[in-house]
N, C-alpha and C positions, 0 to 999 in steps of 0.2 A: 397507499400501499407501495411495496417496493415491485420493481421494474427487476424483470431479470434482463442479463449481458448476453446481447447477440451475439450466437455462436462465433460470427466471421469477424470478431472485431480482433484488428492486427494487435501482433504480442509487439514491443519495440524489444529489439536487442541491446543487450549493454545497459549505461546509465543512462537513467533519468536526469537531467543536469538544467536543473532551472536556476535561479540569482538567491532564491531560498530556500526553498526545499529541494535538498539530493536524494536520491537511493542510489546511497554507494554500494550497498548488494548486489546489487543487478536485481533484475525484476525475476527471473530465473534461477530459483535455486532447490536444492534438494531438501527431500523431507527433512526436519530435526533441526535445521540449518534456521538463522532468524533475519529475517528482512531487518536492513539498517537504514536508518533514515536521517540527513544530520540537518539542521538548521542552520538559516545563515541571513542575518539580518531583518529577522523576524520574533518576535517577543515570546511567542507559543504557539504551540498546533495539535491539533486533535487531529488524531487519523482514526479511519473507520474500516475494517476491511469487511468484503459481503462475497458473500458465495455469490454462484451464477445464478440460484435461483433467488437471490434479494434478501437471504439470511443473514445479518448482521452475526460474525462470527469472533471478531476484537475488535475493542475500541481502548487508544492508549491516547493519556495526552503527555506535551514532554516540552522542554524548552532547549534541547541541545541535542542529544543524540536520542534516538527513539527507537531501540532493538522490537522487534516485533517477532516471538515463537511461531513458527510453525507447527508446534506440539498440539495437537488435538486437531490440526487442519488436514481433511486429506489429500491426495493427489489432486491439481486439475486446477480448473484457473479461478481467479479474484480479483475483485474491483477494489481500489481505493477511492477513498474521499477525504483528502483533507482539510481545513477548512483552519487557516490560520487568524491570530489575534486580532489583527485587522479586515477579518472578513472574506480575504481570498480562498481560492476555491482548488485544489489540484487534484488532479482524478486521474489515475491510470489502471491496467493492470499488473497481475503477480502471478507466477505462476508457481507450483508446489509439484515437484515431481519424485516417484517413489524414491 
């Protein structure tokens, strides 16, 4: 089963900036608005995003740039998981505010 996100787990501010997967959004953005996610010397990635109670709520996969809507997601925070072509694993969160 899925695990829900402990309340206290820290939001990071700004970019996520790893060697292949970015969020050039910021992890912080307003409703309507779409998380952007770019690749970068990686072949493919599947990202997953889950509510805090463990409800898979998008799953997109992409090889270059990965918009991800916030349309149907409501306010309040979200887990990633992505899980690139060779296996690696990045996880943060998202945050959706009104």
């Amino acid at each position: 089963g899925s695990k829900p996100v402990p309340e206290d787990t820290g939001v990071e501010e700004g970019y996520i900036d790893t060697r292949s997967l970015r969020l050039i959004s910021g992890n912080t953005i307003e409703s309507g608005q779409d998380f952007v996610f770019e690749l970068h010397n990686i072949g493919g990635v599947e990202i997953r995003i889950y509510s805090t109670s463990g409800k898979m709520v998008s799953n997109q996969k992409g090889t270059s740039t990965i918009n991800i809507s916030t349309q149907g997601m409501s306010a309040g925070v979200y887990l990633y998981i992505a899980v690139d072509d060779k296996g690696y694993k990045y996880t943060g969160k998202l945050v959706v505010k009104e």
